[in-house]
Backbone as CSV, one residue per row, in Angstrom:
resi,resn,N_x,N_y,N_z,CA_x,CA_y,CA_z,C_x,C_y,C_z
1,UNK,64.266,107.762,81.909,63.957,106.952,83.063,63.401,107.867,84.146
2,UNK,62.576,107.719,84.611,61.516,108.434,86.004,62.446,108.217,86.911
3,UNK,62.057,109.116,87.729,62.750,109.135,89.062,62.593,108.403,90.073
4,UNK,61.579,107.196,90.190,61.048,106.287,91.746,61.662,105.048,90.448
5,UNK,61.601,105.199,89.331,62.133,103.497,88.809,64.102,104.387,88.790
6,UNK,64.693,105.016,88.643,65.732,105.339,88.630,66.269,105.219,90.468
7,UNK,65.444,105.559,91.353,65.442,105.197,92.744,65.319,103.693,92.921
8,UNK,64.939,103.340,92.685,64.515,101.586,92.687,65.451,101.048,91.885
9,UNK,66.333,101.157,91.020,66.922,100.679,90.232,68.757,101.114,91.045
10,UNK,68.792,102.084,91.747,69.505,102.475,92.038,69.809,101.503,93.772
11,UNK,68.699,101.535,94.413,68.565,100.733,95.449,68.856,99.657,95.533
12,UNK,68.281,98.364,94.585,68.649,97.410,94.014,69.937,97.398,93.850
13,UNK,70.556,98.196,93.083,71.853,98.095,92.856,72.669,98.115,94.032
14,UNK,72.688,99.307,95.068,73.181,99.702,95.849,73.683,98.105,97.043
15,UNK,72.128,97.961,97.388,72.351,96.174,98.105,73.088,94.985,97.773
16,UNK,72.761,95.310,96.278,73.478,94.302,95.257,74.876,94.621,95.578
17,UNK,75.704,95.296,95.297,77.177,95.888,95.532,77.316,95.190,96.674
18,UNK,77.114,95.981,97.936,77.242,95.863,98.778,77.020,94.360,99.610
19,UNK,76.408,93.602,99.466,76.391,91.943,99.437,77.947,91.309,98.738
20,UNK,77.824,91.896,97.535,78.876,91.290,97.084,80.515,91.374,97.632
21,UNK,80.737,93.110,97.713,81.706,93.794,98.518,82.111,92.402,100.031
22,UNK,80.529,92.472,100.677,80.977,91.793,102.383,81.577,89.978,101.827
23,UNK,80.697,89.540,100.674,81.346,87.740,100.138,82.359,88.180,100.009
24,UNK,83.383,88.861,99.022,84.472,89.198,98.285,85.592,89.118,99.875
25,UNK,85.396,89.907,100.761,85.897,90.388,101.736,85.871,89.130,102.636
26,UNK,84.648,88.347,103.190,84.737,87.452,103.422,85.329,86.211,102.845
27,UNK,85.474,85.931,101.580,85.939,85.051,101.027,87.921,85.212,100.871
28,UNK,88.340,86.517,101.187,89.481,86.748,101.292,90.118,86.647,102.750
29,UNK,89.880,87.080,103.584,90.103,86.989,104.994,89.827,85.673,105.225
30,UNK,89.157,84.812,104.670,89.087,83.276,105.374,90.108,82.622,104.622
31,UNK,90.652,83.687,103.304,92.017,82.262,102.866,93.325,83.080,103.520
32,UNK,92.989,84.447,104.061,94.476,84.771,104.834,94.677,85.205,106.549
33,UNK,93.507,85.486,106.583,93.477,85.911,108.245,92.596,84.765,108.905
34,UNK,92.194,85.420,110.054,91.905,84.939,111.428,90.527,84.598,110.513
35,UNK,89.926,83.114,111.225,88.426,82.775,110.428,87.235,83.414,111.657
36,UNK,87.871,83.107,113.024,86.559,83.143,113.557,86.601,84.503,113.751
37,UNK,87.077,85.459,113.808,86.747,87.013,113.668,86.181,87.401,112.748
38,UNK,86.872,87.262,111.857,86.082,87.732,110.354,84.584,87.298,110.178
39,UNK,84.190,86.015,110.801,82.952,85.255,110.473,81.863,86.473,111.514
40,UNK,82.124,86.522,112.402,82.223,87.205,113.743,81.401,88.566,113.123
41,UNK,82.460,89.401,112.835,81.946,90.559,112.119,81.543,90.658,110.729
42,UNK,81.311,89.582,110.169,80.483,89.663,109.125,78.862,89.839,109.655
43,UNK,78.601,88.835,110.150,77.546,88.470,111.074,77.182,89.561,111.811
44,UNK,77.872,90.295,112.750,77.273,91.144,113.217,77.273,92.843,112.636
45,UNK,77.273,92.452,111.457,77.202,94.091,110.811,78.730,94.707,110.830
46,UNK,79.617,94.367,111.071,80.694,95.407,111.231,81.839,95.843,110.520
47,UNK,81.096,95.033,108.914,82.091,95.222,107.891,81.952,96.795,107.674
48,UNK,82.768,97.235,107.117,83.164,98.636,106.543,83.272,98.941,105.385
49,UNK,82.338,99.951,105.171,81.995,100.193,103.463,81.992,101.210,103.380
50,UNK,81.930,102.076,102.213,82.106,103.562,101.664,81.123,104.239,101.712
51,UNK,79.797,103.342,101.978,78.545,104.074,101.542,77.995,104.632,100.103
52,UNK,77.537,105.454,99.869,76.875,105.630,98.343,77.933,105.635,97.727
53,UNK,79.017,106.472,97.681,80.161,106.798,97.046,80.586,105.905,96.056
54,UNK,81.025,104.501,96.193,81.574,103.895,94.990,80.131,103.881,93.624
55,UNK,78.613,103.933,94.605,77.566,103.537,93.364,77.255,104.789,92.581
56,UNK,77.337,106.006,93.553,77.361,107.193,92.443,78.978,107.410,91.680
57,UNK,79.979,107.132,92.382,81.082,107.352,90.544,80.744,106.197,89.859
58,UNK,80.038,105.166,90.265,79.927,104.341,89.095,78.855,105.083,87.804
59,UNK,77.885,105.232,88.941,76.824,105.897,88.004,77.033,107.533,87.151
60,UNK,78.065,108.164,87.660,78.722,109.281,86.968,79.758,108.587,86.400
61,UNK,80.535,107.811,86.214,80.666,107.084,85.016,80.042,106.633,83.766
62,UNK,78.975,105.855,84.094,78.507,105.669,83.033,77.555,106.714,82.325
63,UNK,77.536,107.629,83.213,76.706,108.814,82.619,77.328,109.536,81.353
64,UNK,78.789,109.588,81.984,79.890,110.471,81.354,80.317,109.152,79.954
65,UNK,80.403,108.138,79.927,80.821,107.510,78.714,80.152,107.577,77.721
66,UNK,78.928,107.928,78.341,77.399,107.526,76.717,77.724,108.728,76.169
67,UNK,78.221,109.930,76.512,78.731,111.204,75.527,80.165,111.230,75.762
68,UNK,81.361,111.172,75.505,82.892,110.756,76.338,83.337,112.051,75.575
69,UNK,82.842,112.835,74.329,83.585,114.032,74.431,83.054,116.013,74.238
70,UNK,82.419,115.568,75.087,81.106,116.704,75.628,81.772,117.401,76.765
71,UNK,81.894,118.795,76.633,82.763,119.720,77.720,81.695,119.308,79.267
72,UNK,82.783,119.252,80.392,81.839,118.910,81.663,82.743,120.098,82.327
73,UNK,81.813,121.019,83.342,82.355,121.972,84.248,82.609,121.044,85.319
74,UNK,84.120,121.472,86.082,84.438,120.765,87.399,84.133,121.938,88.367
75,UNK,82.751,121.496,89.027,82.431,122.237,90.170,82.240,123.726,90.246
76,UNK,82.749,124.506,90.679,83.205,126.090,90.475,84.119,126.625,89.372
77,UNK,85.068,125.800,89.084,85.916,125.944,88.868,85.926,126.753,87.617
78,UNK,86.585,127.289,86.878,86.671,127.960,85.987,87.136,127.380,84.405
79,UNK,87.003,125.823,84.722,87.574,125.047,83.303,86.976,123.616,83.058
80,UNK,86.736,123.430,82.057,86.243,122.293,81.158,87.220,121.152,81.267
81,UNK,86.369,120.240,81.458,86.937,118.560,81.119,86.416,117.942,79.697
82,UNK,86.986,117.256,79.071,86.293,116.160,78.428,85.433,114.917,79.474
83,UNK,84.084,114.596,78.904,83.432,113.831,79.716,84.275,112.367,80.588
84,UNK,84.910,112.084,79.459,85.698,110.679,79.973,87.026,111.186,80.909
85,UNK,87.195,112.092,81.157,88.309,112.596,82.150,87.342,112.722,83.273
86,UNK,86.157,113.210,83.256,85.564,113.938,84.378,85.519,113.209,86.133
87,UNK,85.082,111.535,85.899,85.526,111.118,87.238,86.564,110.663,87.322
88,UNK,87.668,110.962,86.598,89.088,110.670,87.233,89.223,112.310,87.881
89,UNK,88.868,113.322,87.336,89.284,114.808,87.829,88.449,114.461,89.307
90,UNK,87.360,114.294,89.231,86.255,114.026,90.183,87.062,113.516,91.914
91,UNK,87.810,111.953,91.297,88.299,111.061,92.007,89.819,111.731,92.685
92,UNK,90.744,112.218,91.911,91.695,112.729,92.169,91.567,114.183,93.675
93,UNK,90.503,115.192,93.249,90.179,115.886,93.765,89.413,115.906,95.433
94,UNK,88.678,114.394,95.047,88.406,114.151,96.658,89.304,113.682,97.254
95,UNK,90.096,113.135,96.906,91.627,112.246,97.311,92.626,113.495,97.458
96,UNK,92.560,114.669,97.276,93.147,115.753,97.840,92.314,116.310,98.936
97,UNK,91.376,116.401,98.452,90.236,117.300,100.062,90.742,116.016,100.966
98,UNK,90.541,115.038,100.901,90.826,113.950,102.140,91.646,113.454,102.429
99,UNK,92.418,114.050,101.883,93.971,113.302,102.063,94.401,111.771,101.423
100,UNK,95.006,111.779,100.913,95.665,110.756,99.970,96.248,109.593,101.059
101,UNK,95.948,108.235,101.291,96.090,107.579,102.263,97.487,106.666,102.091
């Protein structure tokens, strides 16, 4: 796959998520919280999202399954994963740099 249809395909996606993420969110807060706030900040932009982050581990996911037992280097580090471990090592590790909530 080229890189402007892998960009475009990635973009697409990205909006796509993210539409869905603000319904999902909206459709939950109107069966338990406050309606006219939530409607409020839907509308004016002020939902809160992760940014690229959930669409690239998705996409280093599925990168890592199409080979699941192919050695992957974690970062610097000095040791091998199996591919299908790699974004849980991935996930765990930023959840230490950032603190575990």
């Amino acid at each position: 796959m080229g890189t402007l249809k892998y960009m475009i395909i990635f973009f697409i996606n990205s909006i796509f998520i993210q539409i869905i993420y603000c319904f999902i969110l909206f459709i939950c807060y109107l069966l338990i919280n406050n309606k006219s706030v939530l409607a409020l900040n839907v509308v004016m932009g002020q939902v809160e999202n992760n940014g690229l982050w959930p669409i690239i581990m998705a996409e280093l996911t599925l990168l890592c399954m199409t080979n699941p037992e192919i050695p992957m280097r974690v970062f610097f580090f000095p040791c091998e994963v199996k591919a299908k471990f790699y974004p849980l090592v991935l996930f765990f590790l930023f959840m230490l740099l950032n603190g575990i909530p």
